[in-house]
N, C-alpha and C positions, 0 to 999 in steps of 0.2 A: 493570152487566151483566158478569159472567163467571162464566167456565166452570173448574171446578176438576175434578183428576179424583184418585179416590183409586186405590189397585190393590188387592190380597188383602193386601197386605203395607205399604202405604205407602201414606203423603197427601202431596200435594206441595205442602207449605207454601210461602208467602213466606220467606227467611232474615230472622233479625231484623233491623231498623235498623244500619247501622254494623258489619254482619259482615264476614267472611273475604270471602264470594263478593261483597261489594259494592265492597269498597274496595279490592284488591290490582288493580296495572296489570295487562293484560295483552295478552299473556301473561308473567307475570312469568321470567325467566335461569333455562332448565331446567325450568320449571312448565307445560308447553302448555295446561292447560284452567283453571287459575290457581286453583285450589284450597287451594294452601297447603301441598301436597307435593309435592316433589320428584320428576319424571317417572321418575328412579331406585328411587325408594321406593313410587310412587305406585301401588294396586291396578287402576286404570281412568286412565291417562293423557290420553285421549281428552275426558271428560265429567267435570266437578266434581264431583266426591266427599269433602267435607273430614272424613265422618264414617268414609271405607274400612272401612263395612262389606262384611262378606265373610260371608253367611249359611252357605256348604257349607265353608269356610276350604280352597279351591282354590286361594287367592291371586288372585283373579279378582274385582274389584268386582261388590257388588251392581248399581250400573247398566248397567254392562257383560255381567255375567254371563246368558246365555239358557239355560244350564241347570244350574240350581240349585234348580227349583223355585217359584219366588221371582217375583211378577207386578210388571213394575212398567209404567206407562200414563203417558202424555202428549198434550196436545194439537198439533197442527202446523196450521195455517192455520184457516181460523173454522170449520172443521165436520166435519173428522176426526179423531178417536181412534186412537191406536197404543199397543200393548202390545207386551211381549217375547213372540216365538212359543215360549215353554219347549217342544222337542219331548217331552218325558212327558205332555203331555197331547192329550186328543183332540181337546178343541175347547175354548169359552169360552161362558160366559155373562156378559152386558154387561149392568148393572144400572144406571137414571138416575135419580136421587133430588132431593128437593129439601133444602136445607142446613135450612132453615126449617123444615122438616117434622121433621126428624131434632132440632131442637135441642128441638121440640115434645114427640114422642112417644117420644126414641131409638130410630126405626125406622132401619134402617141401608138397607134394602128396601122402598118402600113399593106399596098397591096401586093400579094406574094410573086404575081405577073407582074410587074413593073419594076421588082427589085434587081438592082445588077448582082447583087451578091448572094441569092439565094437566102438570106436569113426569116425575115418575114413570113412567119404561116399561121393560121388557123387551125384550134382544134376545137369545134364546134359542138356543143350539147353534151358534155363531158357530166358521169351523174356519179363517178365518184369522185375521189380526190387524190388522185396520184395519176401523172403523166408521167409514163415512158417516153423522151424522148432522146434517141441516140445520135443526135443532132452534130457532124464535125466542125468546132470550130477551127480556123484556119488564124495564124498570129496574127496579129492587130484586131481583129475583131470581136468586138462584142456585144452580145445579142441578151438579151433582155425579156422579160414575161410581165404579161400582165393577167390576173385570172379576176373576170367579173361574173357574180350571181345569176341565177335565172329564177325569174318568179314570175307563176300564173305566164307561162310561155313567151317573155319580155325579160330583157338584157339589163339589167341593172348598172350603175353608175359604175367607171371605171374611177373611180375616186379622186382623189384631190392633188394635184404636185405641192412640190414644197412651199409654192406661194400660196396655200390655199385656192389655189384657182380650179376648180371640175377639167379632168381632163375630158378631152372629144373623141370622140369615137368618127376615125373618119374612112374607116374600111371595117365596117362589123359585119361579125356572124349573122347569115340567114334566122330571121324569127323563124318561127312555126306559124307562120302570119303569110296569105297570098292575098294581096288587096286587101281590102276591109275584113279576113275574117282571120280568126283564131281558134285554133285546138287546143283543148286542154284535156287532160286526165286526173285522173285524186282517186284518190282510195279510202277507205276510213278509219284504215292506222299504216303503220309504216313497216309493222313486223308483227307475224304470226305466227300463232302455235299450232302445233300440227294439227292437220283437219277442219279447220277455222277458214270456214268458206271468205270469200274476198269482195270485199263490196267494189266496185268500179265503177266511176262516173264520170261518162264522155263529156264533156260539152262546147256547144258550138258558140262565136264572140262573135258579133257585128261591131267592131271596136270603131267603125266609123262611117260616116255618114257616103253614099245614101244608101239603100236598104239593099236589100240583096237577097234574088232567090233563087234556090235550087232547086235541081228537081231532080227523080230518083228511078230508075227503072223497074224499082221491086217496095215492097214494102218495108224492108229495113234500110234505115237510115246509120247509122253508127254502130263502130264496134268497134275491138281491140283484139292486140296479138301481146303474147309476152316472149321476152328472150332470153336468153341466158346472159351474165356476164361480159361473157367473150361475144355474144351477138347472135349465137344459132336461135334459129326460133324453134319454139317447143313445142306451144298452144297458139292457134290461130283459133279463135272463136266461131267464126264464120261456118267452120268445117261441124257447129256441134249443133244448127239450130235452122231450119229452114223460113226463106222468106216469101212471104205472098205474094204474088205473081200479078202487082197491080204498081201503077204508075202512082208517085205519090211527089208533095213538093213542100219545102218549107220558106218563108218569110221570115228575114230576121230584119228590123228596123233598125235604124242606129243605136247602140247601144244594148238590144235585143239579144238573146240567147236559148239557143234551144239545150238542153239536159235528159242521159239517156242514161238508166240503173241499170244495169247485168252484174252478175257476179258469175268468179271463178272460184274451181273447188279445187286449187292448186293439186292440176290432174297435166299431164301431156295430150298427146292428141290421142293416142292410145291407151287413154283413160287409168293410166299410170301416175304412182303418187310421185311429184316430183323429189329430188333430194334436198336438204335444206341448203340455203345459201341465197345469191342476192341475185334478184331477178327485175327486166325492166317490162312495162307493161305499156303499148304505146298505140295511140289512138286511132281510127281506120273510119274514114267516112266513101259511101257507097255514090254520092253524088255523081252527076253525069257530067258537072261543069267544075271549074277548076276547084280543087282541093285543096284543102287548107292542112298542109303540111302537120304529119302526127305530131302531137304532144306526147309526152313520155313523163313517166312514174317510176323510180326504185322501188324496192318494197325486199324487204328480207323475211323468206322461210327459216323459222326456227327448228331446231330438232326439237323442242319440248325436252323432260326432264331425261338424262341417260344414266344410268346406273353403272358404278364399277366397284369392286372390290378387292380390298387391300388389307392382307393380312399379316405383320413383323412380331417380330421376336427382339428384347430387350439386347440379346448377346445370338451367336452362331453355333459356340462351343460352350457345355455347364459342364461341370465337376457331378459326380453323381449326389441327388438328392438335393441339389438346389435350385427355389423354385424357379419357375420360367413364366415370363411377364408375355402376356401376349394383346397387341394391339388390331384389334379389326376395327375396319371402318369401310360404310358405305359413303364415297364420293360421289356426288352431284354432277357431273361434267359436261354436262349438255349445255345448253343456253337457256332454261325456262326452271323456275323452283317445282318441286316434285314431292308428290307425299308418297310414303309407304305405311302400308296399313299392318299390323301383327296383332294373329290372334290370341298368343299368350305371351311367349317369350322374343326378344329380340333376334338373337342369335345365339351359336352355340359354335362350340371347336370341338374338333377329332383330331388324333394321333391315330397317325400309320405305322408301321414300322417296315423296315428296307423291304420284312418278304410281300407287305402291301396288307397285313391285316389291321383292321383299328384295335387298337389297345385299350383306348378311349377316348369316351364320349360324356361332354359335362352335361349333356340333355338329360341322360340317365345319374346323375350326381347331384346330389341334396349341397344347395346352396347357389346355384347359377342366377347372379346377381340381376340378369336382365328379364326374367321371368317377373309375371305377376303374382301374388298369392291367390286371387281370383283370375277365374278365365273372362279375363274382360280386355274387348279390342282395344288395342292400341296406334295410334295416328302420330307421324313425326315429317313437321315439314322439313324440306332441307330447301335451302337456296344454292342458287348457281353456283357453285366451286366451292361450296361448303362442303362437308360427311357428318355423316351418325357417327359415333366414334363409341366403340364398346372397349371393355378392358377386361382380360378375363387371369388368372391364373392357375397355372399344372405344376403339383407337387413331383411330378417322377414316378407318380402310380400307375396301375394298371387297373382295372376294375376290378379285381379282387383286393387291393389297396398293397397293391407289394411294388416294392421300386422295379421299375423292365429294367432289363439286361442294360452294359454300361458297353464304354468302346461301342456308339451303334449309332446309324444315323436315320434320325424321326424325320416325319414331317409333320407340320400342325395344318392342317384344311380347315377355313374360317367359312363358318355357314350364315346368312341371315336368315331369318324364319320367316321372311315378310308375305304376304297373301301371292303378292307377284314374285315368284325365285326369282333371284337375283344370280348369277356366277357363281359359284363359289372361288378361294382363293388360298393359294398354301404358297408356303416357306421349310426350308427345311432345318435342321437342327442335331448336333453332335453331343451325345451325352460322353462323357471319358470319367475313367475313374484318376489320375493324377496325369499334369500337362508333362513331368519327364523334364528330361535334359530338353533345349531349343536353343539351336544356335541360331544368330543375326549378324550376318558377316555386312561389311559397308565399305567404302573405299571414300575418302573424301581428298581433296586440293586444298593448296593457299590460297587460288581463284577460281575462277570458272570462265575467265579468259584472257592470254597470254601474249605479251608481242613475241614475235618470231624471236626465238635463240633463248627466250628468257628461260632457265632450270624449270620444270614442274614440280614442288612438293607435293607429295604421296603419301596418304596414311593407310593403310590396310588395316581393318581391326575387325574381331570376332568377338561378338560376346553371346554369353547365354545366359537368356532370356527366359529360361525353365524355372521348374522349382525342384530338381535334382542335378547332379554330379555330370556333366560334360567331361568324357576324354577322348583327347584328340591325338593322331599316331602321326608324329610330324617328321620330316628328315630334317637334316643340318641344315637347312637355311629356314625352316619354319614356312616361309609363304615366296612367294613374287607375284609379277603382272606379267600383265600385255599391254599394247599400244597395238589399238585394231582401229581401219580407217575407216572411213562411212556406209564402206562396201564389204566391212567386215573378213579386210585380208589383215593378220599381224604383221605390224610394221617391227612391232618391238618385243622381245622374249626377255628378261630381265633377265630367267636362269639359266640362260648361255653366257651372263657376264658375271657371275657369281661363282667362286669358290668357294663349295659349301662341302663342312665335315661329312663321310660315307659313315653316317650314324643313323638311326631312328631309334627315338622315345617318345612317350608314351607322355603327353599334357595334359592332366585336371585342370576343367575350369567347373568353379566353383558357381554358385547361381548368382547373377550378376556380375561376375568377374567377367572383364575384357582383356584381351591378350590384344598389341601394337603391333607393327611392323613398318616403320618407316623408310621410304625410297625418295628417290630424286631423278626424275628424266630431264635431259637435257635435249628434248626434243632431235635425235638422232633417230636414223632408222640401222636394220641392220646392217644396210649396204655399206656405214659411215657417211652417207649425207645425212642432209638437214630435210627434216619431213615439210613440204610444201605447207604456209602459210596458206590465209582464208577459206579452212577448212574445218571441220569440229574430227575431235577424235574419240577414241572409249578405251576407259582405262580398266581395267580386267582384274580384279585382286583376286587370288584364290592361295589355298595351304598348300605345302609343299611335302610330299604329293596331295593333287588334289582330289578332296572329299566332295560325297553328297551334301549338300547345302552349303558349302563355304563362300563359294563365290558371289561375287558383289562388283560393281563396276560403277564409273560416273564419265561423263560425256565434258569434255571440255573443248574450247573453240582458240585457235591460234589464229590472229587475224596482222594485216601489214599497214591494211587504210583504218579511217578512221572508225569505232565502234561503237554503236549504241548499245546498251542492255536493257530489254523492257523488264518489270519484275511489278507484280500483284500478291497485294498484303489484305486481308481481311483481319478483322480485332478480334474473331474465333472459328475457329472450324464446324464447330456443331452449333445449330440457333434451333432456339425454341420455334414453332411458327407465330407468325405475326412480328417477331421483333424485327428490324431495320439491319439491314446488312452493312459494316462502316467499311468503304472500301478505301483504297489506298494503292493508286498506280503511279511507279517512277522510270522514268528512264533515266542511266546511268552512262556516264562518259569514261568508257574503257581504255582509250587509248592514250600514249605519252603526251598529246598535245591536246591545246584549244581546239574546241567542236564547236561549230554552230550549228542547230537543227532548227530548220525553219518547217512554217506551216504552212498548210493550203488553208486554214479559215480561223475562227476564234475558237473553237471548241477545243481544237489542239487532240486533245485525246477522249475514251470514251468508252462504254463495256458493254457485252451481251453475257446474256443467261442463256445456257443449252442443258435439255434437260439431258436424261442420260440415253435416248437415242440421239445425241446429238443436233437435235432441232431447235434452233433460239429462239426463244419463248420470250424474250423481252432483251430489246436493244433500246439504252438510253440514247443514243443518236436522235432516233425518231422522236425522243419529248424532249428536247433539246430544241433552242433556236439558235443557229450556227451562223453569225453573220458571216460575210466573202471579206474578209480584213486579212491581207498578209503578214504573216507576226513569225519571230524566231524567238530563241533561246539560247544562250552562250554558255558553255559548260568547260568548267577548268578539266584539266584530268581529276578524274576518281568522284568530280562534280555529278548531282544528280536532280534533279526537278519531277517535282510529285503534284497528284491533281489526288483530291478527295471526291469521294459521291456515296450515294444512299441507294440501297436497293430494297424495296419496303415490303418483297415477296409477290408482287403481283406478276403478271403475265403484262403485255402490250395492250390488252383490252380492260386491263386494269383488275379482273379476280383473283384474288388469293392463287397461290402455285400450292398441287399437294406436299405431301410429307414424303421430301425423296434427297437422291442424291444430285446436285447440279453443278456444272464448271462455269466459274463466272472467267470467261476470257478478255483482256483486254486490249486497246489500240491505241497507239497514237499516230498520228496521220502525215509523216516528215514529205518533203517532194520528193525527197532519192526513191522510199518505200514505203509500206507501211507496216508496221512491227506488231506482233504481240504476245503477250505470256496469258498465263491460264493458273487457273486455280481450283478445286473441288471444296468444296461444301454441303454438308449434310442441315438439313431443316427437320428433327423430330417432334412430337408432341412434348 
């Protein structure tokens, strides 16, 4: 069962046995996408290219390049299709073939009625660039895509086979053509900012001889409707303009064309501003004889500039009197650059305190760094995903210059001054006069997963973490576990098999001193069996008896088949913005014996960015080209195979990501499953 996709220009073969793209590590010194050229030299650094083709010779790789002209297609998960959006063209027609069929009759097109096997369909005047289709393949068969351009309402070449020869088209998509004539649409730009009326221009094609005339019931000849995405229609124009009540006719001669200006004021029919996003606009002629099939127009509404605000604090918890670093920033986040205008100062911060009064306000405090000396207007552009970034600093005063009360929790509210208010934004903040005793209890293993039977090492440890005297009131055995199963019933009570002295004393630990406690389960339940294999469990550490904060626990996995472990390494936890994330994903062979893990394609594995509601902001899948090559991997025991990549902070649309928290999770793509681990990461200024 697979899916192969060709494009107008290209079939995305398997590489042969024992090529470049199979064998070279990677990423190999200097090679990020492992190709076999030098990231220096390399036309598309990003995506394997060993062939740097450069169809327009822009210096710009064929797989890379989006406008050159040049389609090229790939699959991404089991049932969508993606191509390059080359903006030269208007839309796309998606063609599904069967291989079989084609090696039969050399139809490169075939027709969907005539096929026994169902595979062959049409997806006609397609104007983005991703097809859903949920298409079931049945074993032996394989079906195949081809996607060709559409320009000025005409089907564009389906490109070339591997002998250089133009394939045929010998079941294609309906034009927008009925006999000699042609609809087209255009606009006079592709994307708007809001309120930016829309210029629209119908026009009519006599593409062939001989002349052709229509004639019209009313005085309007042409118009247009637009629709949303999904296809509801919003604006029909018709509904906003009345026609003269007179018979009218046009002549177009071979070659000939008629041309008809209107514009929209990107409104609904109920004179409603639409929302922003991607809308199609498609051609409407009023003739009384046959119609020449609408042409059609994308066109994206922008939001224009949107403003947000974001206010952090250098730490959560200060010592009393030590200063507090505070970062405001206005973020960009719309789709279009935006200026804010300020009549003197930037911005300013206030302090609340728990009962909600401000304490203080640097507006009224001599030195507020973002103020001018003269009252003279201030203008600051920002671009798309960019911020204003202010920095300000709180010594712990109040406005009468005395430190506030300590053990208390503030909150800092970030204001900008700007002409337009913008949100305001706050965080909150714990002043304490000394951190005390802190304990950090933890439990760790010799593994993190087990064959069945094999002892589990156990360390339990408590340390404190304070900058004073921990004492701890412990009986004769000091600490044990538990063994709780995934449904959180104890399997295992360690202090029913302990004979421990009827004592208690009294433990100092010192600031940084850690107090041990090591055990050993041999995977037993109480009952005296053996706890079921391929299952994960949680190991319970606490003091004996047990205290507030002592407890710690870790999750380990007993397994009987064979086991992979995925695991995600980054080279730091905290990044400035802008620098490059160096990632580092391996899967690990757990079990006693040789593993093989085979793949469904060449990419093998691969990572997304979620921010912290969870929404993936950037999956390198998508800028990835993933040929359909079947490959494995042979892994000794305790054997592990790693993939490197770069994450250079942007989003899938490619702007900067702000200054936050985000889990880079990652995949690798086996046939049994597919696996992955996860990691967090902070991005600060």
């Amino acid at each position: 069962m697979v899916r192969a996709a060709f494009s107008a220009a290209l079939f995305l073969a398997a590489p042969a046995p024992g090529s470049l793209a199979q064998t070279l590590p990677c990423p190999a010194p200097g090679d990020f996408d492992c190709d076999g050229v030098h990231d220096l030299a390399d036309n598309c650094f990003r995506i394997r290219n060993a062939d740097q083709r450069d169809l327009d010779a822009d210096g710009e790789g064929d797989v890379c390049d989006e406008d050159d002209g040049l389609i090229l297609a790939d699959f991404f998960g089991e049932r969508f299709l993606h191509w390059q959006p080359e903006p030269s063209f208007d839309g796309f027609n998606v063609y599904r073939a069967d291989l079989f069929a084609l090696r039969g009759t050399g139809q490169y097109t075939q027709d969907p009625l005539e096929s026994p096997t169902g595979i062959p369909e049409r997806f006609c005047g397609r104007w983005d660039s991703t097809l859903e289709d949920p298409f079931l393949i049945f074993p032996g068969e394989v079906p195949y895509y081809l996607v060709a351009g559409i320009r000025n309402g005409l089907e564009e070449s389906l490109g070339t086979n591997s002998a250089g020869v133009e394939r045929p088209n010998d079941h294609p998509c309906e034009t927008n053509t009925i006999g000699p004539l042609r609809s087209i649409v255009r606009t006079d730009l592709r994307t708007y900012s809001p309120d930016e009326a829309v210029q629209v221009e119908v026009e009519f094609i006599n593409v062939d001889a001989p002349a052709v005339t229509l004639t019209f019931s009313s005085g309007c000849q042409a118009d247009f409707q637009v629709h949303e995405r999904r296809g509801r229609l919003v604006y029909d124009n018709r509904n906003h303009h009345a026609c003269p009540d007179i018979v009218t006719s046009l002549t177009l001669p071979p070659g000939g064309s008629q041309t008809y200006n209107l514009t929209w004021l990107q409104q609904d029919d109920a004179g409603r501003p639409l929302p922003p996003g991607d809308y199609l606009l498609r051609s409407f002629s009023y003739s009384d004889q046959q119609l020449p099939r609408p042409g059609s127009r994308a066109i994206t509404l922008q939001r224009g500039p949107v403003f947000e605000t974001l206010v952090k604090t250098d730490r959560s918890v200060y010592n009393s009197g030590e200063p507090v670093g505070i970062a405001l920033s206005a973020r960009n986040a719309g789709d279009a650059p935006g200026t804010l205008t300020f009549p003197s100062c930037l911005g300013h911060f206030e302090v609340e305190n728990a009962s909600g009064n401000i304490v203080y306000d640097n507006r009224f405090a001599p030195g507020n760094p973002t103020c001018s000396v003269l009252p003279v207007v201030r203008e600051e552009q920002v671009a798309t995903g960019e911020s204003l970034d202010l920095a300000f600093t709180w010594n712990q005063r109040d406005y009468a210059g005395n430190l506030v009360p300590v053990n208390q929790t503030y909150r800092i509210r970030g204001i900008f001054d700007s002409d337009e208010p913008l949100p305001p934004a706050s965080t909150p903040l714990s002043i304490v006069s000394v951190i005390g005793p802190l304990l950090k209890p933890s439990v760790s293993t010799d593994l993190d997963a087990y064959p069945a039977g094999e002892p589990v090492l156990i360390d339990y440890s408590i340390t404190n973490a304070g900058d004073a005297t921990a004492t701890l009131s412990l009986g004769g055995c000091g600490a044990f576990f538990l063994v709780r199963d995934a449904l959180g019933a104890t399997l295992w009570d360690e202090s029913r098999h302990q004979i421990c002295p009827a004592v208690f004393y009294e433990q100092p630990l010192e600031p940084g001193q850690t107090l041990n406690f090591p055990f050993s389960w041999n995977q037993m339940s109480e009952t005296g069996v053996q706890v079921p294999a391929g299952a994960e469990y949680t190991i319970l550490g606490t003091t004996d008896p047990p205290q507030l904060g002592t407890a710690a626990e870790k999750r380990i996995r007993i397994f009987t088949s064979p086991i992979f472990e995925a695991h995600l390494l980054t080279d730091l936890d905290w990044y400035p913005a802008g620098q490059p994330v160096e990632i580092r994903l391996s899967v690990w062979n757990g079990s006693p014996e040789v593993q093989t893990l085979a793949f469904r394609d060449s990419c093998e594995a691969w990572f997304v960015v979620e921010d912290r509601h969870r929404n993936v902001i950037y999956d390198a899948r998508a800028h990835r080209t993933c040929l359909f090559v079947l490959s494995s991997v042979t892994l000794q025991p305790g054997q592990s195979e790693e993939w490197s990549f770069r994450w250079t902070q942007v989003d899938d649309g490619g702007a900067p990501v702000r200054l936050d928290d985000y889990t880079l999770r990652g995949f690798y793509d086996g046939f049994d499953q597919t696996r992955q681990t996860a990691k967090l990461i902070r991005i600060v200024r």
